[in-house]
C-alpha positions as CSV (number, residue, x, y, z in Angstrom):
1,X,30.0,-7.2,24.9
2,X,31.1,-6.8,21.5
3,X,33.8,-9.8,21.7
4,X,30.6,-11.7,23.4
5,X,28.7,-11.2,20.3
6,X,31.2,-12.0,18.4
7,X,32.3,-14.9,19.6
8,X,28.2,-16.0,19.2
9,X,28.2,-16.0,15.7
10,X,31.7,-17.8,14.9
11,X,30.3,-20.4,17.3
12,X,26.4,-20.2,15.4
13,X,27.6,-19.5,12.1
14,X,30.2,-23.3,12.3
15,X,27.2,-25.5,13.7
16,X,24.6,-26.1,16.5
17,X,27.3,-28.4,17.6
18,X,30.8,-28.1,18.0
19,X,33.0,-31.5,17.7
20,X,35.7,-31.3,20.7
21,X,37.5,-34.7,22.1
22,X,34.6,-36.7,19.9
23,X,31.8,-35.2,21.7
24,X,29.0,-32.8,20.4
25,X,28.7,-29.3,21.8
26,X,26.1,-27.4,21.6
27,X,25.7,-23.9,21.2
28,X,23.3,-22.3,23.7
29,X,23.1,-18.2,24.3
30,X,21.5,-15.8,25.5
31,X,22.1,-12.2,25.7
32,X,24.8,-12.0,28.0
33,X,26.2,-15.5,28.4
34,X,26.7,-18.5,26.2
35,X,26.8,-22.2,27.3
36,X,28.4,-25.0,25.7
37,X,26.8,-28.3,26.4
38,X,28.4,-32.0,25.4
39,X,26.4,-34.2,24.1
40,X,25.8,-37.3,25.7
41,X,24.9,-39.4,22.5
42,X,25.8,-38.5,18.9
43,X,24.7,-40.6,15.3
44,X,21.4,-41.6,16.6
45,X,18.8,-42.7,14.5
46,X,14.4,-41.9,15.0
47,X,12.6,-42.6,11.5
48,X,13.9,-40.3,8.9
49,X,16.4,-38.2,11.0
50,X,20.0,-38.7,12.2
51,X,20.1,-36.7,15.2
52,X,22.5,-35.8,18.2
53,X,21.3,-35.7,22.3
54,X,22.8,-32.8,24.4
55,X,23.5,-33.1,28.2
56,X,20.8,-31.0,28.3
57,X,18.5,-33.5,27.1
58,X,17.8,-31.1,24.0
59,X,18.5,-32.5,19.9
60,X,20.0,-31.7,17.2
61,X,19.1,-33.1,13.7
62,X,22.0,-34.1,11.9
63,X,20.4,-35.1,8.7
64,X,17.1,-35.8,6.9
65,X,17.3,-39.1,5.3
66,X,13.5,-39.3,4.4
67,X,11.9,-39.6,0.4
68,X,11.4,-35.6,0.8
69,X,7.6,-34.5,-0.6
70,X,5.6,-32.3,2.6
71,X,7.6,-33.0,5.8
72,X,6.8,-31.7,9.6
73,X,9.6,-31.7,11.7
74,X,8.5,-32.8,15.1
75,X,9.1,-30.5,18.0
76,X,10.4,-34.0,20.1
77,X,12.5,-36.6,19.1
78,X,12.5,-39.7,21.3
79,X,11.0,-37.6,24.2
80,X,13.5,-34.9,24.2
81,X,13.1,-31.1,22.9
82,X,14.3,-30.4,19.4
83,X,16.1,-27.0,19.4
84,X,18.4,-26.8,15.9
85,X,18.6,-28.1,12.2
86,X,22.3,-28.7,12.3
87,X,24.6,-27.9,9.0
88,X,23.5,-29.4,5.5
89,X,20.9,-31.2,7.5
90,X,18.5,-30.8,4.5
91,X,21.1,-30.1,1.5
92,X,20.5,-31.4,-1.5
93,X,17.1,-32.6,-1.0
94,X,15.4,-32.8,-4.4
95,X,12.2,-34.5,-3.6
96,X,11.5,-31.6,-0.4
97,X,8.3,-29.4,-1.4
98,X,7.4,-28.1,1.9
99,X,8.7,-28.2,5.6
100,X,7.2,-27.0,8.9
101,X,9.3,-26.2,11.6
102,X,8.2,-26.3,15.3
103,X,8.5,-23.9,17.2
104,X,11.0,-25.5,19.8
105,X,14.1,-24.8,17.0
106,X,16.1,-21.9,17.8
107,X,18.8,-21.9,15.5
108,X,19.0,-23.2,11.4
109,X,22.7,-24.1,10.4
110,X,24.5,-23.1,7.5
111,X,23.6,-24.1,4.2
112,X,21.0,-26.3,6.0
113,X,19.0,-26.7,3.4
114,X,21.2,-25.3,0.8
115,X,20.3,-26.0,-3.1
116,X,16.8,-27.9,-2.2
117,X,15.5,-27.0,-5.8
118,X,12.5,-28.6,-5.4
119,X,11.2,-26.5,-1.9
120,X,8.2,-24.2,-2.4
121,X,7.1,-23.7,1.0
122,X,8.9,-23.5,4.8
123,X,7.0,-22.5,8.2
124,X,10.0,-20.7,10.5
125,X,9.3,-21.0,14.0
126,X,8.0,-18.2,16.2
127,X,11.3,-18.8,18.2
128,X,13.6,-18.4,15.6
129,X,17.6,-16.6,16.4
130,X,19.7,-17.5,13.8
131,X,20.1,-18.0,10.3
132,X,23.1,-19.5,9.1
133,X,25.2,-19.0,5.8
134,X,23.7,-19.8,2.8
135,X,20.8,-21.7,4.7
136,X,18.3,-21.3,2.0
137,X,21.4,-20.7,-1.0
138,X,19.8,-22.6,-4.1
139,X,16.0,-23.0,-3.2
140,X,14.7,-21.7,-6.3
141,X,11.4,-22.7,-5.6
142,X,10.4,-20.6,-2.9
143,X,8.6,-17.4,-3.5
144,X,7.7,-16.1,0.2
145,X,9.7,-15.8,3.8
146,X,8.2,-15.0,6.9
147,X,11.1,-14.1,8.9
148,X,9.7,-14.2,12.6
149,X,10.0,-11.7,15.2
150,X,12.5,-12.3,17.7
151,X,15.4,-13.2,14.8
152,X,18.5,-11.7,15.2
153,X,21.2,-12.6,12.9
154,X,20.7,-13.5,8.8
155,X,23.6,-14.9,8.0
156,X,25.7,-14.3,4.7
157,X,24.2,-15.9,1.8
158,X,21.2,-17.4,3.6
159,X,18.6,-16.9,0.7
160,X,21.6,-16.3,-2.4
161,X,20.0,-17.8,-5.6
162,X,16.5,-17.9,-4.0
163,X,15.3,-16.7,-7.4
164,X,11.4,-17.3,-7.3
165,X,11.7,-15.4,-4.2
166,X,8.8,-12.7,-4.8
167,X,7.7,-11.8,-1.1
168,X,10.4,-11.4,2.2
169,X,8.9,-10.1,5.7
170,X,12.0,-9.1,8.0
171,X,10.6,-8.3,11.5
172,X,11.4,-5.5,13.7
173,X,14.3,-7.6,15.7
174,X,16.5,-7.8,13.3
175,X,19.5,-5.0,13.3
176,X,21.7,-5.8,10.5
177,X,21.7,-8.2,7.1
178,X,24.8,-9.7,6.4
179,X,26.5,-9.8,3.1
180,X,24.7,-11.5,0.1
181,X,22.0,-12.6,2.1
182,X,19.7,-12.1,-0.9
183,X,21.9,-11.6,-4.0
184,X,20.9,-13.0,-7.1
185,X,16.7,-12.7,-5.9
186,X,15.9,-11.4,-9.4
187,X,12.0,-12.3,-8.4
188,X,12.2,-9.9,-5.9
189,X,10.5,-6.9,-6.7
190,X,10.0,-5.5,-3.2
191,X,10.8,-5.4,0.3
192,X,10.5,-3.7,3.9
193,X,13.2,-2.7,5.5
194,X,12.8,-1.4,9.0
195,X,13.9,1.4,10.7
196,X,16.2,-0.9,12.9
197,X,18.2,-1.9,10.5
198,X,21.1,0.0,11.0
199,X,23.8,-2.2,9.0
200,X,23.5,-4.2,5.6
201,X,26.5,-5.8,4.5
202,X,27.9,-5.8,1.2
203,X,26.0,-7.4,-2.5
204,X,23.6,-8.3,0.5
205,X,20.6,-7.7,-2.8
206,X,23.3,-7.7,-5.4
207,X,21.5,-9.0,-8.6
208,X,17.9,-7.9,-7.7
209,X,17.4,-6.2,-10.8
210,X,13.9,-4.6,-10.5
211,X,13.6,-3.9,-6.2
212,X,12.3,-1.1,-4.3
213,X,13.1,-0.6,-1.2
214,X,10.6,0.2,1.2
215,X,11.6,2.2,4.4
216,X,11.2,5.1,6.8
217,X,11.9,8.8,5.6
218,X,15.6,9.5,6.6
219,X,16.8,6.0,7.6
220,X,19.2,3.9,7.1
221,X,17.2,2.0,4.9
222,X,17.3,5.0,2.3
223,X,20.6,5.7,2.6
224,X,21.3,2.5,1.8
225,X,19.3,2.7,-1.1
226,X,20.6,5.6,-3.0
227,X,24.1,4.9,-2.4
228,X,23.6,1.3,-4.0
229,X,21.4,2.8,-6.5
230,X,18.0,0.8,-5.9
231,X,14.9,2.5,-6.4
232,X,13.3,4.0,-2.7
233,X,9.7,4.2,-1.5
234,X,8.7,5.9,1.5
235,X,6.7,3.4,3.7
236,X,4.4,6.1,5.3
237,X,1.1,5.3,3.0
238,X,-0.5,9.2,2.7
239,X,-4.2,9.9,1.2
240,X,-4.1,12.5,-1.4
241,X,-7.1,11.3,-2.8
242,X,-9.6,14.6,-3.7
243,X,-13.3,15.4,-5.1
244,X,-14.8,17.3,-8.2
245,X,-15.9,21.3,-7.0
246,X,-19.6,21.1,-8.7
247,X,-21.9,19.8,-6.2
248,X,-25.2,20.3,-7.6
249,X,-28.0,18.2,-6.6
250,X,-29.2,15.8,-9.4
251,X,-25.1,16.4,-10.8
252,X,-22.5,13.7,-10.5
253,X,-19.6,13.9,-7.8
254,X,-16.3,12.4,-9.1
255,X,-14.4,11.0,-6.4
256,X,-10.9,10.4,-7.3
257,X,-8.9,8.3,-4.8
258,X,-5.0,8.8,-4.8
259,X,-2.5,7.0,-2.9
260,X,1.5,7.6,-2.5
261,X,4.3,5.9,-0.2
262,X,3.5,2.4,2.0
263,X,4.2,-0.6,-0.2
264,X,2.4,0.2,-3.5
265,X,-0.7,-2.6,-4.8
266,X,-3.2,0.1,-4.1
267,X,-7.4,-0.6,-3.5
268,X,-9.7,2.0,-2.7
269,X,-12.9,1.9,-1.1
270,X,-15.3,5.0,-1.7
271,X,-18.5,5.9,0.0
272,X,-20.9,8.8,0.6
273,X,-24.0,9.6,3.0
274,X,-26.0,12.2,4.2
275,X,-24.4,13.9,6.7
276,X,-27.5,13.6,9.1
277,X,-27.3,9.4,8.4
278,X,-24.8,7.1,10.1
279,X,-25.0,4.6,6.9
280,X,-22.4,4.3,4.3
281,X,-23.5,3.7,0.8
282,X,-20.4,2.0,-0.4
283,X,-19.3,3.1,-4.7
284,X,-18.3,0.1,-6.1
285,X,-16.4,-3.1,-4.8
286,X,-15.3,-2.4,-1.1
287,X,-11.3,-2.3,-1.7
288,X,-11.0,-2.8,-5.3
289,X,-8.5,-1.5,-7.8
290,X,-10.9,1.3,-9.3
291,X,-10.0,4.4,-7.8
292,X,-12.5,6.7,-9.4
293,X,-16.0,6.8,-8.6
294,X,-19.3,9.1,-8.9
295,X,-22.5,9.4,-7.0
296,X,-25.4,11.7,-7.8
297,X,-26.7,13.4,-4.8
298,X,-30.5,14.2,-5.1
299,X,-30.9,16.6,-2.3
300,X,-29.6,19.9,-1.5
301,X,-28.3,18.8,2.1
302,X,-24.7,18.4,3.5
303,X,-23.3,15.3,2.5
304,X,-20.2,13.3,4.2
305,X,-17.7,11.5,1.4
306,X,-14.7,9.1,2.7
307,X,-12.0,7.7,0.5
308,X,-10.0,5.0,2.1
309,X,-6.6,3.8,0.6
310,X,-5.2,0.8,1.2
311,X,-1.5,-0.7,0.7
312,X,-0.6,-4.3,-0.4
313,X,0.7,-4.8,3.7
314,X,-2.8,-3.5,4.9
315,X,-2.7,-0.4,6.0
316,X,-5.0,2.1,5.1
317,X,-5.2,6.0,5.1
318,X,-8.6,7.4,5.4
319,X,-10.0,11.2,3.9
320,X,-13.2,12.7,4.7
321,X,-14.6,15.4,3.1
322,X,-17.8,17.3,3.7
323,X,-19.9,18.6,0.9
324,X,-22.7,20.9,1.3
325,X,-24.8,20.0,-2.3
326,X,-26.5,23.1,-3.7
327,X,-30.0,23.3,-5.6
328,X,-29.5,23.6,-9.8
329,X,-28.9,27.2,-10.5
330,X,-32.3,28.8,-11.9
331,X,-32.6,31.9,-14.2
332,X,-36.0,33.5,-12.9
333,X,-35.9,36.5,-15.1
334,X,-39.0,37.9,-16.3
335,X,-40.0,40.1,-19.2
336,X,-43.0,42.6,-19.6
337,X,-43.8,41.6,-23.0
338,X,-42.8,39.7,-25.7
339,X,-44.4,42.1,-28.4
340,X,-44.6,45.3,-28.1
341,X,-45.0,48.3,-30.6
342,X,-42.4,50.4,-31.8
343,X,-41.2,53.3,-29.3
344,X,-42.4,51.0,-26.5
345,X,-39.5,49.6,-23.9
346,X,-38.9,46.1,-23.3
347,X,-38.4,45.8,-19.5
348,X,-36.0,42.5,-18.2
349,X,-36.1,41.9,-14.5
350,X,-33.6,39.8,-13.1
351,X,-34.3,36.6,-10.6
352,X,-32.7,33.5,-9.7
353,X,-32.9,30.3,-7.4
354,X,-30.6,27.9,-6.4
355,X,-27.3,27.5,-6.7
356,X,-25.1,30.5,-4.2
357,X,-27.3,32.7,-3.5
358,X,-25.6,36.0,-3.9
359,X,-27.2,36.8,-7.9
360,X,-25.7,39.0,-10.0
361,X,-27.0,39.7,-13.8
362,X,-26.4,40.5,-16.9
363,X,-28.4,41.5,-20.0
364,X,-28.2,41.9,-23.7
365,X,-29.7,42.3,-26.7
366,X,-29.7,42.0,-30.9
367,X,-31.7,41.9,-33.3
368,X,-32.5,38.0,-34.1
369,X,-30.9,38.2,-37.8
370,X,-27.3,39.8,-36.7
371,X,-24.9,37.6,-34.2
372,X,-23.3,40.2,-31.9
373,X,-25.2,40.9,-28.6
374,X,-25.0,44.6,-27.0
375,X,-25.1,45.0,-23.1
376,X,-28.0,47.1,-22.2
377,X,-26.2,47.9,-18.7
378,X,-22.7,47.5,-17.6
379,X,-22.7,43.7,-17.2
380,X,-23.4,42.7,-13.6
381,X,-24.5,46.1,-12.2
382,X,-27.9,46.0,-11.8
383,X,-30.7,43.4,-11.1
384,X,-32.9,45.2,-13.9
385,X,-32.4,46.8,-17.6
386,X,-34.6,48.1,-20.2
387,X,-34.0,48.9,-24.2
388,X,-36.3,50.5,-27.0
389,X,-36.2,48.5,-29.7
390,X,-35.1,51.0,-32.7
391,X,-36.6,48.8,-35.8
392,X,-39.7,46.9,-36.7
393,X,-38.4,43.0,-36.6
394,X,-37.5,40.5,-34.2
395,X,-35.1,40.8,-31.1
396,X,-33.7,38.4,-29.4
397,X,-33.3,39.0,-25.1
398,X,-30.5,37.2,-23.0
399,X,-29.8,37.4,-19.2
400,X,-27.7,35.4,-17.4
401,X,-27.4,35.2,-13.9
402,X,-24.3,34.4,-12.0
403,X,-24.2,32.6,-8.2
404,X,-21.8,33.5,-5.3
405,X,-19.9,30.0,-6.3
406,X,-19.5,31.3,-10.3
407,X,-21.9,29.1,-11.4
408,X,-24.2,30.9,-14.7
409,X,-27.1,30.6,-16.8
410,X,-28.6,31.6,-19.3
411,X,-32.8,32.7,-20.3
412,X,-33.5,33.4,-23.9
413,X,-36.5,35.6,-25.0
414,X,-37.8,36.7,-28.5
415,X,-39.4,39.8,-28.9
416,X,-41.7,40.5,-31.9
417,X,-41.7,44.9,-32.7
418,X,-45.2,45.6,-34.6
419,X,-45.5,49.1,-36.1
């Protein structure tokens, strides 16, 4: 098997067609066999494209010989099935600025459409295998790959020099990279790698400057990374996003969104609701780049919060939180009088609402021209206290009251002493 597979990419990575005796073979293969097929005619000509007929009655462009500009390869030639863009089919075209493949071709050459400067745009087709050496070498003008599923082989050098290359997708079917397959993409900022990839050959991103890897946890992928010293980014995308602890009706909530791993380019989208409603009330633009928003609940209900996170390849992480919103802490306390005579008490009883129920209290005194208040009990102790004023002049009273959550505050009194 492994001499099969060998022998497949010598045979791929030459040409579509191999030259034996004068006539044109072919390359077909499959997973366990490979064909060669002569060609019956070679050096024909249909519009802009030299092209080559297989016994098989499938073709093989030879070379593009059109003005360039936005070009659609079409998926017959003369009535028969395109299946390959043979070697340096495209290479050199200047004037190219976009091609679209069909879907028919299973193979691109090497260096098939090496150093088309001019190229900003190719559509691969869905039935894409091979990628030859340095297909793509050169084409400076392209700044996103789709790679198709179903690719197996990207040969050495395919996208070298590619340097506006900003965005590569390499699908799932793919096993290995070869050597220098990107080198010299100093655009590149970031790519996937997936967890399939068990192989990537030497320099293969040699030159990428400022790239982060993006991979599974304890893959290849990572390994790869750290021992060719370019940054690493879990792909998993994780929620840590979290909520403010005061949740007093008629207070704000602060929802803070937080997002770590997947592919970075983080939007959030935050909402609220009642926990009896099934409607979202969205905060802020759906999905937008502000990942803090508030809300000010006006009942003392339950209320449901979710905080989505979402990656710059779509996925999102979602976190729910349930908030039960508590009426404003109240400070109830009475006081018998607030002038009394000298010798008489001044009675405080303590009372709350709101807030965690659960009260506890505190209360102190001073006389209103002196700053240092004196407990009348042991702070927190009782629900009640009482003092005798010792002077004739003004006193100020203070209880505070305290929830089950920690929550305080305070009621000031004044008392007038008369003689």
């Amino acid at each position: 098997m492994k001499n099969l597979k060998l022998l497949r990419k010598i045979l791929l990575s030459i040409m579509c067609t191999a030259v034996v005796g004068g006539a044109v073979l072919p390359v077909n293969s499959s997973e366990n066999a490979i064909s060669v097929l002569a060609s019956v005619s070679d050096n024909l000509i249909c519009g802009d494209f030299e092209y080559a007929l297989n016994s098989n009655n499938t073709v093989v462009i030879k070379k593009y010989n059109g003005a360039g500009g936005n070009v659609e390869i079409p998926d017959e030639i003369d009535g028969n099935t395109l299946v390959c863009i043979d070697w340096k089919a495209f290479k050199d075209c200047a004037e190219l600025k976009s091609v679209v493949i069909p879907d028919t071709v299973t193979t691109i050459n090497s260096s098939a459409f090496r150093d088309c400067k001019g190229l900003t745009s190719i559509e691969l087709p869905q039935n894409l295998r091979y990628i030859g050496i340095s297909a793509f070498s050169g084409c400076i003008g392209l700044t996103e790959i789709n790679i198709p599923e179903g690719t197996e082989t990207i040969g050495e050098g395919a996208f070298l020099k590619c340097t506006g290359l900003t965005s590569i997708k390499i699908p799932d079917s793919l096993n290995s990279i070869d050597d220098s397959a990107f080198s010299f993409c100093s655009g590149l900022k970031s790519i996937i790698i997936p967890k399939n990839i068990n192989s990537i050959g030497n320099y293969a991103f040699y030159g990428c400057n400022d790239l982060t890897i993006y991979g599974e946890k304890d893959s290849y992928a990572e390994q790869y990374a750290k021992d060719n010293n370019i940054n690493f980014s879990v792909l998993r995308l994780m929620n840590k996003s979290f909520i403010n602890t005061e949740m007093i009706a008629g207070k704000p909530v602060i929802l803070n969104a937080v997002a770590e791993g997947g592919t970075g380019g983080y939007t959030y989208a935050l909402m609220y609701k009642k926990s009896t409603n099934t409607t979202w009330t969205k905060i802020g633009t759906k999905y937008g780049a502000n990942n803090v928003g508030t809300f000010v609940p006006k009942s003392a209900v339950l209320y449901d919060i979710m905080i989505n996170v979402k990656d710059s390849r779509g996925n999102i992480k979602s976190k729910t939180f349930t908030i039960d919103v508590k009426s404003p802490l109240k400070n109830n306390t009475i006081i018998n009088s607030e002038s009394i005579k000298l010798g008489e008490k001044v009675v405080l009883k303590g009372a709350a609402s709101g807030g965690s129920k659960k009260y506890k209290y505190a209360f102190y005194y001073k006389k209103s021209r002196n700053s240092t208040w004196t407990e009348m009990k042991p702070a927190y102790t009782t629900k009640s206290a009482a003092f005798i004023p010792g002077s004739v002049l003004n006193y100020d009273i203070k209880s505070v009251v305290v929830d089950a959550d920690g929550r305080s505050t305070e009621k000031l009194f004044t008392v007038k002493v008369l003689k």
